[in-house]
C-alpha positions as CSV (number, residue, x, y, z in Angstrom):
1,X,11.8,-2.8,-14.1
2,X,8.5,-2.5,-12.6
3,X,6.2,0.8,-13.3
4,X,4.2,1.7,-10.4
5,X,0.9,3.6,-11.0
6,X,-1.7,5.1,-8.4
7,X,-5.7,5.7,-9.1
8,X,-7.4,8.7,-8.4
9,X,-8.5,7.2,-5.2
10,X,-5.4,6.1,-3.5
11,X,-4.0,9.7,-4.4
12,X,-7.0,11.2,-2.4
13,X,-6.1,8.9,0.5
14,X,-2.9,9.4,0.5
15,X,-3.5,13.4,0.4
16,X,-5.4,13.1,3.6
17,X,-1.7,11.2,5.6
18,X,0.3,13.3,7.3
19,X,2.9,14.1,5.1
20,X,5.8,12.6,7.5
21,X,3.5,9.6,6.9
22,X,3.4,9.3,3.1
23,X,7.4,9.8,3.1
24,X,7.5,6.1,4.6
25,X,4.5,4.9,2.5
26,X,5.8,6.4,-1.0
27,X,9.0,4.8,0.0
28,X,7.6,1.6,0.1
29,X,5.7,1.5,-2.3
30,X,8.7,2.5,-4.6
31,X,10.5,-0.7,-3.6
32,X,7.8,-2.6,-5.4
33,X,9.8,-2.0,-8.3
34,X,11.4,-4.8,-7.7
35,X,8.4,-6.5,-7.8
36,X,8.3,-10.4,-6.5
37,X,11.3,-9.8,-4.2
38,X,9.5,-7.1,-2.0
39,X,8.8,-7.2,1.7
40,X,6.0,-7.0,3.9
41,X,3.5,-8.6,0.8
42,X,1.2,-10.8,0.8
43,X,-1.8,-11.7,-1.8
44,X,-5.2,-11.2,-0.4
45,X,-7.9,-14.0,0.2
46,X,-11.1,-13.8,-1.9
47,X,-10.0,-11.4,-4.3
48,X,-7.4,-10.8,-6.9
49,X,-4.4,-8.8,-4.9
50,X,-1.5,-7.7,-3.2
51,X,-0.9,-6.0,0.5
52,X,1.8,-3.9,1.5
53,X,2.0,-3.3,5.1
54,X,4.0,0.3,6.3
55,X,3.2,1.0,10.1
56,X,-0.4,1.4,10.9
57,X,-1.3,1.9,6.8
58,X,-1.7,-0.7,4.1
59,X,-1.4,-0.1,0.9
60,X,-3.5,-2.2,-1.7
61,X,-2.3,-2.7,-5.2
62,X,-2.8,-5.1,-8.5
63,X,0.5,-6.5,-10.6
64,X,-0.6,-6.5,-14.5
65,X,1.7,-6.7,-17.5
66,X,4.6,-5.0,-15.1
67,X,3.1,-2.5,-14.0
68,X,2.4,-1.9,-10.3
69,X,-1.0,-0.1,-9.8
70,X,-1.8,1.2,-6.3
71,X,-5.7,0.7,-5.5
72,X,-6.4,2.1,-2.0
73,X,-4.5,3.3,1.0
74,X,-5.9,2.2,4.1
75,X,-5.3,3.4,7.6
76,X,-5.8,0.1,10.1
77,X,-7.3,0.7,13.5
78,X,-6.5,-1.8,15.8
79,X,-7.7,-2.4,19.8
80,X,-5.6,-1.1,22.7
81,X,-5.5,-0.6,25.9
82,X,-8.1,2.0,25.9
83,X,-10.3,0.0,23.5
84,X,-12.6,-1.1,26.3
């Protein structure tokens, strides 16, 4: 069993989500408990790292001695149609 831990920082993101939002987010996050066998994961480039993906948000986070600690919550803007 995997504990999952958020820093002061990914709480104050996640404060600022709509709450309907952070329902699907915490929910997601919670299935990293089963931590390797999760979905929608996959280690960052560069740097030392896992990414969750939920919707339009991704969720950074760091796997260390079993526990799961959430780093940042990030909203991801992408193009449209009414980009240009």
């Amino acid at each position: 069993m995997t504990r999952i831990e958020w820093t002061r920082k990914a709480m104050k993101q996640a404060a600022r989500i709509d709450h309907a939002r952070f329902v699907e987010i915490r929910r997601a996050v919670e299935g990293l408990v089963r931590w390797p066998d999760c979905r929608n994961v996959k280690a960052l480039q560069g740097r030392e790292g896992y990414r969750l993906r939920v919707g339009r948000y991704r969720v950074l986070f760091t796997v260390h001695e079993g526990a799961v600690r959430i780093i940042r919550v990030e909203e991801v803007k992408k193009r449209d149609e009414r980009t240009y």
